[in-house]
C-alpha positions in Angstrom: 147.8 101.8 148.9 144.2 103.2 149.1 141.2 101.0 149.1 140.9 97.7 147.7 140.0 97.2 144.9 136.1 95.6 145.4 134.2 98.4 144.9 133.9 98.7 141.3 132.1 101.2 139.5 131.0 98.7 137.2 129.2 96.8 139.2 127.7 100.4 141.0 126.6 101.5 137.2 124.6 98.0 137.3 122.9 98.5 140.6 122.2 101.7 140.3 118.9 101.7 138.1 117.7 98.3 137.0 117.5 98.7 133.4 121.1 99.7 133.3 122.9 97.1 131.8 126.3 97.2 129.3 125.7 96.6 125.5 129.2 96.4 125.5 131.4 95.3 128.7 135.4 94.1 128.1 137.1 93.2 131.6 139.7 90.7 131.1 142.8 89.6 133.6 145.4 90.9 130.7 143.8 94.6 131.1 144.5 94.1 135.2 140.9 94.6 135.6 140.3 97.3 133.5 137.0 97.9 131.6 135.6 99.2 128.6 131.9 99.6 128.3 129.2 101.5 126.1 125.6 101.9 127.0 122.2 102.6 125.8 119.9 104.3 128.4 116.4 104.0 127.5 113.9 106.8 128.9 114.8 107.1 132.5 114.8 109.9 135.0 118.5 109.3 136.0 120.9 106.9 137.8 123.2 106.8 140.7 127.0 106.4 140.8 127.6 105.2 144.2 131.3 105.8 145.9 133.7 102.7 144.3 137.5 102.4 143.3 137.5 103.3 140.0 138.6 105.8 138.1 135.6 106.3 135.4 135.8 108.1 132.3 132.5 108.5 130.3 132.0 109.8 126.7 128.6 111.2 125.9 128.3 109.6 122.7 124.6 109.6 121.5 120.5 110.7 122.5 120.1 113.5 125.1 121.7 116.7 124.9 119.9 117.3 128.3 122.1 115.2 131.0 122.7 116.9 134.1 125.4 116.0 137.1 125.5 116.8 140.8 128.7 115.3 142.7 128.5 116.2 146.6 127.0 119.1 145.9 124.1 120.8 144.1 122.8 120.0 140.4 125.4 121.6 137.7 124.2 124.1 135.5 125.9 122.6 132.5 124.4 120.3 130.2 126.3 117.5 128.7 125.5 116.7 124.9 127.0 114.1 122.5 130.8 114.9 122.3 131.1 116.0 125.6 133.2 114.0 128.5 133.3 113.8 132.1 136.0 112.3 134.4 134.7 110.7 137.9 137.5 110.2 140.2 137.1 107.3 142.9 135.8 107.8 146.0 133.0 110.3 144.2 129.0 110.1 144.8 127.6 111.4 141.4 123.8 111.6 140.8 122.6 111.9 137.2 119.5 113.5 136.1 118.3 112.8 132.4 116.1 114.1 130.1 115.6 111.6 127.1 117.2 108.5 125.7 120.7 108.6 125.9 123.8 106.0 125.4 127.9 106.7 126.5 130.8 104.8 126.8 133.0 104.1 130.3 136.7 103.6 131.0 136.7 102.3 133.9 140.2 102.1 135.8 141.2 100.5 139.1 143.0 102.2 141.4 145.8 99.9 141.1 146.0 100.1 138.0 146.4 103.7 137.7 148.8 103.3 140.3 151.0 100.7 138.3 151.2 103.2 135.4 153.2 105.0 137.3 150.2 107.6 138.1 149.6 107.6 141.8 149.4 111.0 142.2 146.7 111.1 139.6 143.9 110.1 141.3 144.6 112.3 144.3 144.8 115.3 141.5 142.0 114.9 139.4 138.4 116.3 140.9 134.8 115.9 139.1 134.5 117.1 136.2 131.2 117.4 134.3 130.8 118.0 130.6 134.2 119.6 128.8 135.4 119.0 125.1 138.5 117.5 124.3 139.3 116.0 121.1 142.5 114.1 122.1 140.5 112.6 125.1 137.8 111.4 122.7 140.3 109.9 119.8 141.8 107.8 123.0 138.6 106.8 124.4 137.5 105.7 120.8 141.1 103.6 120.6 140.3 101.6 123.6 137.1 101.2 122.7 138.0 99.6 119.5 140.5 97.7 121.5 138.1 96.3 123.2 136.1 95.0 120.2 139.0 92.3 119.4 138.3 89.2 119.6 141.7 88.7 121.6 140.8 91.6 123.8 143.3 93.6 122.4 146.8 94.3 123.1 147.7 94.8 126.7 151.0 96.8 126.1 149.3 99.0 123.6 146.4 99.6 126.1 148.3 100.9 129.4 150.1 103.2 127.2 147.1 105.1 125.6 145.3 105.1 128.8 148.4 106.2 130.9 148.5 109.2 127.6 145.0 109.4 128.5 145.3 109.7 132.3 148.5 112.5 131.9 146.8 114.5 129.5 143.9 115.0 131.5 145.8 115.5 134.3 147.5 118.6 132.4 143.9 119.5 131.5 142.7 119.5 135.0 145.3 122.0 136.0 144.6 123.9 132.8 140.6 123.4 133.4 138.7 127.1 133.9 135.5 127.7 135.6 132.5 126.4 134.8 130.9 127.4 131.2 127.7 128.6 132.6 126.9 129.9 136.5 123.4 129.8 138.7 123.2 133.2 138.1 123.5 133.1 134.1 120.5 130.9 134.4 118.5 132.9 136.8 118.9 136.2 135.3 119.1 135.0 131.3 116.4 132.4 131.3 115.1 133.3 127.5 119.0 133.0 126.5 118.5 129.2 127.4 115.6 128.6 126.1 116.5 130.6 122.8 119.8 128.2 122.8 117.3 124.4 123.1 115.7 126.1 120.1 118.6 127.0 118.0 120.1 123.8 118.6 116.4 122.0 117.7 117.0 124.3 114.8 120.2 122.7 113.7 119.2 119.0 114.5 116.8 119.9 111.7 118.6 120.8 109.3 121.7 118.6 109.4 121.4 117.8 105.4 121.7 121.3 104.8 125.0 123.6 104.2 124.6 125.2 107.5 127.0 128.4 107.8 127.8 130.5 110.8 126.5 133.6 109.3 123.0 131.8 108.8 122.9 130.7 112.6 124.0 133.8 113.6 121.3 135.6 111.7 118.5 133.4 112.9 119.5 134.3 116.4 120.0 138.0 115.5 123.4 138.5 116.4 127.1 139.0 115.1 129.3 136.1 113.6 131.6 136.4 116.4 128.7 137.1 119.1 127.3 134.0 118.3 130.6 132.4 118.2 131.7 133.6 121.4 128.2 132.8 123.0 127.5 129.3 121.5 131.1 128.4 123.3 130.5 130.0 126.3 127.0 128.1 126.5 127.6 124.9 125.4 131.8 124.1 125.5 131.9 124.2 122.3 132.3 125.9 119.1 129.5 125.9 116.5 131.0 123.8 113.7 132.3 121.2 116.8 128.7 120.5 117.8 127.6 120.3 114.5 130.2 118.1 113.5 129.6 116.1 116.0 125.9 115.9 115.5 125.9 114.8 111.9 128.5 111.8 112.8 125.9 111.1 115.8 123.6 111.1 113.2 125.3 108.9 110.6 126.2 106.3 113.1 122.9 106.2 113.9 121.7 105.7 110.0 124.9 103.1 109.7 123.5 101.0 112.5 119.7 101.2 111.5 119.5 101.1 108.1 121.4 99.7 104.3 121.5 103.3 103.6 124.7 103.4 101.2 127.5 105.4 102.0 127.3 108.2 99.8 123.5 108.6 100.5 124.7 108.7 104.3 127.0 111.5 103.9 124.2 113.4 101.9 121.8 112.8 104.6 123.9 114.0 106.9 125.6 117.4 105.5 128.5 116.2 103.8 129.1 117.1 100.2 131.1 114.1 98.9 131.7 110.1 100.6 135.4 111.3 100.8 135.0 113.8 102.7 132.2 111.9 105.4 134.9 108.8 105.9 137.6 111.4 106.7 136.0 113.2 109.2 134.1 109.9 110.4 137.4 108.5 110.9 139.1 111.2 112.6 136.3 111.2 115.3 135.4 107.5 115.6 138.5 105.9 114.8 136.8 103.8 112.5 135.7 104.0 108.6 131.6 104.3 108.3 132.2 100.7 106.4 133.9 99.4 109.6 131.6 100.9 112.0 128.9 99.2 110.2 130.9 96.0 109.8 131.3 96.2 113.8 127.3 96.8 114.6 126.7 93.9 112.0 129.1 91.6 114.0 127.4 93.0 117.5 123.8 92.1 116.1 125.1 88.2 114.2 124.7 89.7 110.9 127.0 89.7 108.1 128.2 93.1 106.5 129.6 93.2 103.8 132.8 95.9 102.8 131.6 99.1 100.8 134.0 101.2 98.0 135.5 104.2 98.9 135.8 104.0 102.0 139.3 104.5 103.2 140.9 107.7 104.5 
């Protein structure tokens, strides 16, 4: 049934530029060879992903918002940011070309295992695909993930059945999937659209602390509310208050991993009016409280963390 299952992607990921190691790697017997795996890309120029058995599927979860892919083919136009996913089918050659640090997380899936969730036909339906939104996706992704955390690697039963929900619903997405958010051509004859874009988007990493509205971005870059709505999508995948969202909680996590910042002084930092509000939509995106996200980078680093108040959602 296909190839066997020694060419992992794992092992690839690893080879493919020496400083690329996992922070993170779970692989245990009770997943049937599954892995979960987050890394932290320091300044390279890219990496390899040679052909292997695997089903890999990567979240872009922090640094770079300038990560390009080519699979078989040229370089895609597309630019994957924090927030963003991409799904690499096995059997795929995919080069990566980065600009900056950057760090994601992996699912990585054998064949078989795909197979014994009652999903053969899965990998023979998916196809690359580079850089797309998709909040379900990420919320499963972030479930393994924490999964994978445990100390008793997690429960098996509970695992096949988000991935196989995982698996299915990007299956249903793949069918759904349009063409690609930006063409060749879009570059070539709009290049000061792109470049006005990198700024705007400098412009909000600046200014995360700060109430940002839709009517102010869309004044700054001279346009309509629902121009700038309508173009930010088409340009980046996703909507303006998505990627800002998702900025400030890149943001936070960041602060909750570097620093003894408390909470409340967090969600300030970061655009949130009130601690309440910061844990829900933490939560909702990471799975995880800010207290327990800190709890779990103490644990990662040896240190002791101890619980904050008001942080449950």
């Amino acid at each position: 049934m296909g190839c066997t299952p020694e060419r992992r992607a794992l092992d690839s990921m690893r080879q493919g530029v020496n400083v690329l190691s996992p922070v993170r790697s779970q692989q245990t017997a009770s997943w049937g060879g599954m892995a979960v795996c987050e890394w932290k890309l320091p300044w390279v120029d890219g990496f390899e992903l040679s052909e292997n058995d695997d089903l890999v599927i990567a979240l872009h979860s922090e640094g770079s918002r300038k990560v390009r892919a080519a699979c078989n083919g040229p370089w895609s136009t597309a630019l994957s940011m924090p927030g963003l996913l991409s799904v690499v089918p096995p059997g795929r050659h995919v080069r990566y070309r980065i600009d900056g640090e950057v760090s994601f997380a992996t699912i990585h899936v054998p064949r078989q295992v795909v197979e014994s969730l009652a999903l053969a036909s899965v990998s023979h339906g998916l196809d690359f695909r580079f850089a797309f939104d998709d909040a379900f996706a990420v919320q499963c992704m972030e479930i393994l993930r924490a999964e994978a955390r445990q100390a008793d690697a997690g429960n098996f039963p509970y695992v096949h059945a988000v991935t196989r929900a995982l698996l299915l619903h990007l299956m249903r997405g793949f069918r759904r999937a349009e063409a690609p958010v930006v063409t060749a051509s879009d570059v070539a004859e709009h290049p000061h659209t792109f470049a006005k874009l990198d700024a705007m988007l400098d412009f909000i990493d600046a200014h995360l602390d700060e109430p940002l509205k839709l009517e102010t971005l869309a004044a700054k870059a001279g346009v309509s509310r629902s121009h700038f709505v309508r173009r930010f999508r088409r340009l980046t995948g996703l909507t303006p208050h998505r990627y800002l969202t998702q900025r400030r909680i890149e943001r936070a996590r960041k602060l909750l991993r570097t620093t003894q910042q408390h909470l409340v002084d967090i969600a300030l930092e970061v655009g949130f009016g009130n601690q309440s509000h910061f844990t829900q939509v933490f939560h909702s995106i990471t799975g995880m409280t800010p207290s327990q996200f800190r709890r779990q980078a103490e644990i990662a680093r040896g240190v002791s963390a101890k619980a904050e108040p008001g942080d449950t959602v």
